[in-house]
C-alpha positions as CSV (number, residue, x, y, z in Angstrom):
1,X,5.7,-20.6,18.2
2,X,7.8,-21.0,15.2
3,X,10.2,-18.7,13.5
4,X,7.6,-17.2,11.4
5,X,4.6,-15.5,13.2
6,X,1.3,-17.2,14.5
7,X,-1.4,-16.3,12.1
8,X,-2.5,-12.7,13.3
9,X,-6.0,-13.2,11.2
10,X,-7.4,-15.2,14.2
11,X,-6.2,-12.9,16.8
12,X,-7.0,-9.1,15.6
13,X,-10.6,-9.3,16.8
14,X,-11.0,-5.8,18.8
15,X,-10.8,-2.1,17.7
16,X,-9.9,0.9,20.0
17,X,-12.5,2.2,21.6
18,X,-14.4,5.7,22.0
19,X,-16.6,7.2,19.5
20,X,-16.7,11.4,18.5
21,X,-19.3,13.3,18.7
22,X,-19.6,13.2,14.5
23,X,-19.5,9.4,15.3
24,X,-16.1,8.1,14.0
25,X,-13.7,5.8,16.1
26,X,-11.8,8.1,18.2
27,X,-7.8,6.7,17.9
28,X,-6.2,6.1,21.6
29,X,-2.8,6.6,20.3
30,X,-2.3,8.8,16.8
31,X,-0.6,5.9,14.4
32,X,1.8,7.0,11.6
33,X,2.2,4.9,8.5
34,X,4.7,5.0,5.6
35,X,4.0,2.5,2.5
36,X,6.4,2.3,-0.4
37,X,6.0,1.2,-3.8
38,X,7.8,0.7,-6.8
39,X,5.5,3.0,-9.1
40,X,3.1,5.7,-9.3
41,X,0.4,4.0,-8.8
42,X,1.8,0.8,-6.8
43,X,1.3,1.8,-3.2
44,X,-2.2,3.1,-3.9
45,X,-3.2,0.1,-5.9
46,X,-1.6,-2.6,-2.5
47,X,-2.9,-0.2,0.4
48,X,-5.2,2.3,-1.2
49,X,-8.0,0.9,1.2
50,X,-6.2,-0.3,4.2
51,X,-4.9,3.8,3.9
52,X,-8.3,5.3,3.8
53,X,-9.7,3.0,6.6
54,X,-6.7,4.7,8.5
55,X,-7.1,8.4,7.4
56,X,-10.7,8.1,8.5
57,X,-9.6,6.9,11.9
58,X,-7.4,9.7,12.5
59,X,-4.1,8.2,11.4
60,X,-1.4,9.5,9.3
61,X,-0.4,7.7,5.8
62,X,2.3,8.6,3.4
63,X,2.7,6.4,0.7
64,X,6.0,6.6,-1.6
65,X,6.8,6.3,-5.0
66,X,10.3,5.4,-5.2
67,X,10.5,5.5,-9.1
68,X,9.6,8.6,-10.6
69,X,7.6,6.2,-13.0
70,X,8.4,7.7,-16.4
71,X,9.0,5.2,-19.1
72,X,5.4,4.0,-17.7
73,X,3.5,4.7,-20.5
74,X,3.4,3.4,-24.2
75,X,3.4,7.1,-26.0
76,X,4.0,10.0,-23.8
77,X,7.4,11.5,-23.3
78,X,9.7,11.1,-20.1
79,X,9.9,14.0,-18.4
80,X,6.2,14.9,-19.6
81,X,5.1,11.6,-17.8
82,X,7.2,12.0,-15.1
83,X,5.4,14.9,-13.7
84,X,1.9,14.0,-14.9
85,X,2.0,10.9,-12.7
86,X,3.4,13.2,-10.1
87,X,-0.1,14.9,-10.1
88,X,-1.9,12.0,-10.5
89,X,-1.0,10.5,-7.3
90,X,-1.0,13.9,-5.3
91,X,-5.1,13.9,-7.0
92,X,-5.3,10.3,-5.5
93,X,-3.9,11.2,-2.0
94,X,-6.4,13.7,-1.5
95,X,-9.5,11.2,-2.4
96,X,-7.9,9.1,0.6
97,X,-7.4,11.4,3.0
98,X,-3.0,11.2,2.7
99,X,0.1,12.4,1.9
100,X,1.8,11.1,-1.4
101,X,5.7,11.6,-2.4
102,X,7.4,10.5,-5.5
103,X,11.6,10.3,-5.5
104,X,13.3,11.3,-8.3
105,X,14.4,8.3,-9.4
106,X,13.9,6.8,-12.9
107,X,11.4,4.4,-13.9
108,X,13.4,0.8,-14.4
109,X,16.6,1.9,-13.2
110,X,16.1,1.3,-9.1
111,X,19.2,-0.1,-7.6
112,X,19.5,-1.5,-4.1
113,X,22.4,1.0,-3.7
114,X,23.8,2.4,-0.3
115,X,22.5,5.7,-1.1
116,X,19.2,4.3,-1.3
117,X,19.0,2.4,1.9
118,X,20.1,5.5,2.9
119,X,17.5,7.4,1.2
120,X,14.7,4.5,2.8
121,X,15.8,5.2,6.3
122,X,15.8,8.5,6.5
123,X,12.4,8.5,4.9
124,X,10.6,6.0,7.6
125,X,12.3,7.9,10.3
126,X,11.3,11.0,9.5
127,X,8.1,10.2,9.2
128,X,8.6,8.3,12.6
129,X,6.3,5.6,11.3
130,X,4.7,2.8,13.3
131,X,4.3,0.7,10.5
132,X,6.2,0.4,7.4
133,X,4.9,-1.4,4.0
134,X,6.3,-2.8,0.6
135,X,6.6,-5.5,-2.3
136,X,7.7,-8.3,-1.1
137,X,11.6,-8.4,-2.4
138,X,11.0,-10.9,-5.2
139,X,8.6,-10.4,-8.0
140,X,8.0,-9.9,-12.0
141,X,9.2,-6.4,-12.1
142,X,13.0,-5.2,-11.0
143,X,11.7,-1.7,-9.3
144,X,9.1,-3.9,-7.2
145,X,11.8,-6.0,-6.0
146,X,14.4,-3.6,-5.2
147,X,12.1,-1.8,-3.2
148,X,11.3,-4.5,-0.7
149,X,14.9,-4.9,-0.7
150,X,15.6,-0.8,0.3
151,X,12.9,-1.4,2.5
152,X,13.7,-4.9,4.4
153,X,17.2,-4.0,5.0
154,X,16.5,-0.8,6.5
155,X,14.0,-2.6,9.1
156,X,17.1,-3.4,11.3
157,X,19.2,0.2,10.5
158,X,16.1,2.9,11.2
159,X,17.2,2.5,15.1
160,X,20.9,2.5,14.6
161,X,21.9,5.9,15.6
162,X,25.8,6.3,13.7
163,X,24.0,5.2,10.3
164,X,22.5,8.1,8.8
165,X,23.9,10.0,12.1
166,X,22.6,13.1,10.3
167,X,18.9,12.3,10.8
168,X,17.6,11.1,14.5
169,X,16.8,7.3,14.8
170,X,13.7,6.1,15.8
171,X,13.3,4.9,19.5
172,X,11.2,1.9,18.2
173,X,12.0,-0.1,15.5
174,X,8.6,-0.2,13.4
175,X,6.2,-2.8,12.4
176,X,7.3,-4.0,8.5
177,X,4.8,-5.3,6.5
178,X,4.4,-6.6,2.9
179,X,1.5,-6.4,0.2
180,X,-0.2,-8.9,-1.3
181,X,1.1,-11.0,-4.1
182,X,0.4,-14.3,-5.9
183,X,4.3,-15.5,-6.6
184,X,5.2,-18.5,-4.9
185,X,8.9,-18.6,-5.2
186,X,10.7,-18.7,-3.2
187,X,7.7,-19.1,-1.0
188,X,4.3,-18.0,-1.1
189,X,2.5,-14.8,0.7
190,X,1.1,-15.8,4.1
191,X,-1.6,-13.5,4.9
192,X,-1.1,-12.2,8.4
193,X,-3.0,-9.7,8.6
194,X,-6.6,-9.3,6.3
195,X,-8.5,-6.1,5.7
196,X,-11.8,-5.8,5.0
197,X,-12.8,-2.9,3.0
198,X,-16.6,-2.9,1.6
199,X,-16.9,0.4,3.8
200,X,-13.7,2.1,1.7
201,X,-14.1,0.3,-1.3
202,X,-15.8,3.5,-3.5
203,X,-13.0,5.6,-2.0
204,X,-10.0,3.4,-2.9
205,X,-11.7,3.0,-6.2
206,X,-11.9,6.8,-6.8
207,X,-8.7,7.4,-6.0
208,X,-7.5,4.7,-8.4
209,X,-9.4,6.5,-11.2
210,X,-7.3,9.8,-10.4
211,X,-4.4,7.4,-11.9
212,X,-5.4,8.1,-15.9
213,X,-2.3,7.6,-17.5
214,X,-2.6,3.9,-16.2
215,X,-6.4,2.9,-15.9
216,X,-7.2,4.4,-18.4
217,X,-4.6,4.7,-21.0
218,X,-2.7,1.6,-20.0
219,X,0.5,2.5,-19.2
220,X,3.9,1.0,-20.2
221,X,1.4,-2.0,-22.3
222,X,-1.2,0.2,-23.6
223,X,-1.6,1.0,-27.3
224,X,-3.6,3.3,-29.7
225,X,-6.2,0.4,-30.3
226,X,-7.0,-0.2,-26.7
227,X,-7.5,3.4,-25.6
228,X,-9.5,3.5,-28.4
229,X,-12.5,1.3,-26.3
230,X,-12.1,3.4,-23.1
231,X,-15.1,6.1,-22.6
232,X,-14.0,9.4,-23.2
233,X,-11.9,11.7,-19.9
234,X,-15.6,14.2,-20.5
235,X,-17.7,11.6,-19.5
236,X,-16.1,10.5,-15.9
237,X,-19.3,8.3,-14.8
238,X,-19.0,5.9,-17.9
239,X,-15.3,5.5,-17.4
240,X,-15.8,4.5,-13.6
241,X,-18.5,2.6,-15.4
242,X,-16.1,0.8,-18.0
243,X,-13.0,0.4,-14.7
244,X,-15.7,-1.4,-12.8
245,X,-16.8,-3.6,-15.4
246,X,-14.1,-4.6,-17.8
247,X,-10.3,-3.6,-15.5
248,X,-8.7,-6.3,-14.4
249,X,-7.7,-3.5,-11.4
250,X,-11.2,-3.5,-9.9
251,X,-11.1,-7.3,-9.1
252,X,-7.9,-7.2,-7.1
253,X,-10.0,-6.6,-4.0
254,X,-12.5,-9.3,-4.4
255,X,-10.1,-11.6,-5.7
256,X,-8.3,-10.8,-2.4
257,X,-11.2,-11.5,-0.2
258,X,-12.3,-14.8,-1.9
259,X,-8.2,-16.1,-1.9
260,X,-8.3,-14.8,2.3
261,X,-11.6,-16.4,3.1
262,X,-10.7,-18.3,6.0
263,X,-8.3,-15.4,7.6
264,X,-11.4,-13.3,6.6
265,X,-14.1,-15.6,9.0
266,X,-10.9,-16.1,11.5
267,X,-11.2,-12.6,12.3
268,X,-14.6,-11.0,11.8
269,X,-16.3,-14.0,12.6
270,X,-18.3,-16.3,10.2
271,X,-21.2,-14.6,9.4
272,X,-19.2,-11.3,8.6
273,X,-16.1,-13.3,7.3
274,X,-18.4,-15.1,4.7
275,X,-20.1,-11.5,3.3
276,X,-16.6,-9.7,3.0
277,X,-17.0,-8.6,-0.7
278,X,-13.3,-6.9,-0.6
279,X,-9.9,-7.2,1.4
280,X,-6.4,-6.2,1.4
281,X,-4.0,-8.5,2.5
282,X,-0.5,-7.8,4.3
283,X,2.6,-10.5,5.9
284,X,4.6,-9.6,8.5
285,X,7.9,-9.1,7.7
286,X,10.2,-10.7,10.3
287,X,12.8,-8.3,10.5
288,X,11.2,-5.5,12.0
289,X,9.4,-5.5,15.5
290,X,7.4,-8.4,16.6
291,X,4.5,-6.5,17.8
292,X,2.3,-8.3,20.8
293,X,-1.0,-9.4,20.1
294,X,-2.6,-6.1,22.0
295,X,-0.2,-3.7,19.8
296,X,-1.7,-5.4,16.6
297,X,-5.3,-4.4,17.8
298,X,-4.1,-1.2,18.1
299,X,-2.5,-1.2,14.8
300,X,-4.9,-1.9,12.9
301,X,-7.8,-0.2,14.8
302,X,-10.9,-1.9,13.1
């Protein structure tokens, strides 16, 4: 084996076991999952699916806004913003089955402070979480790379019991992950771990649609003239329509599955692997726990 990790693709092959009476898989062991992102809108957009093929198992998700995201729009006010994409995301949480936070810090002005490690530790161990997921720490936008900063430097300090003495470490040190990207410096995203989601795909995508002020209005970029071609908020079936059709959001899935292919076939098998329509992908972080080939079954339970 080689510093980095074998690729996991080939080897996560077996789900838990056990069915309910209703029919759903029946979890051995109740997982609990924290994902970060930089935005409002970030974690649901990177997980989103991977989160609702979770929730439906059983598990527990919380995904995090560490920016209060409100200078994320091209005409609406700060503090207006601020607590319209606050609702947005609680709307989206409850269309995938999870629990949403946003921190009250401002949009484009994320440091990777003390305070905030501080802030990123307590967070992942009070939610005790199994597995912990963000950016990567480099990428086009300052927040998003702070955050996998916060986030990879607490991956050693969550089990260090005089740092944040004040909140109880965790007794295992979790399972980091990040999300997909396409940046290739300082070195490109190796897909560990692929996703499939054509059986969550219509729930990630209505919970995306809860996100209006960025769909649909388009955000920080937008303008007058292209809100102008968007179907009106009255008619919700032509804009889910128009977000299928002309968003460059709804091909991030399919342009996952088609870039993952062979991780895809590696784990479902060909035939399966080949008709994979849409996938999330995540890389193992390497300074969290190394988790053995029979804890990644169970941690991702598919």
């Amino acid at each position: 084996m080689t510093a980095r990790f074998v690729p996991f693709a080939a080897l996560l092959l077996a789900g838990l076991a056990g069915l309910t009476a209703a029919g759903q898989t029946a979890p051995e062991k109740k997982l609990r999952i924290i994902a970060f992102g930089a935005h409002p809108d970030d974690a649901e957009l990177k997980v989103g699916g991977t989160a609702a093929r979770w929730a439906k198992a059983g598990h527990a998700v919380k995904l995090v806004s560490v920016t209060n995201g409100d200078i994320g729009h091209w005409k609406m006010g700060r503090e207006a913003l601020a607590k319209r994409r606050l609702a947005e995301v609680q709307a989206a949480a409850k269309v995938l089955g999870v629990t949403a936070q946003v921190l009250d810090i401002h949009d484009g002005e994320l440091e990777p402070t003390l305070e905030n490690r501080k802030t990123i530790t307590r967070l992942i161990r009070e939610w005790n979480a199994d597995i912990v997921i963000s950016h990567r720490p480099w990428d086009y936008h300052p927040d998003h790379r702070y955050v996998g900063v916060l986030v990879q430097d607490s991956a050693y300090m969550v089990a260090v019991p005089k740092f944040c003495p004040e909140t109880p470490p965790l007794k295992h040190n979790p399972v980091f992950l990040f999300s997909s990207d396409g940046f290739i410096n300082p070195y490109r995203f190796k897909a560990d771990v692929v996703v499939a989601l054509d059986d969550v795909i219509n729930i990630k995508w209505d919970a995306i649609h809860e996100l209006e002020s960025q769909l649909y209005e388009g955000g920080a970029l937008g303008s007058e003239e292209e809100f102008r071609q968007v179907p009106p908020a009255s008619d919700v079936a032509a804009r889910k329509a128009w977000f299928r059709d002309k968003h460059r959001w709804s091909k991030i899935e399919s342009n996952a599955a088609d870039r993952f292919r062979e991780e895809l076939v590696a784990r479902y098998g060909a035939e399966k692997g080949r008709q994979v329509k849409y996938a999330e992908a995540f890389e193992i972080c390497e300074y969290g726990r190394r988790p053995s080939r029979d804890e990644m079954k169970t941690l991702f339970p598919y």
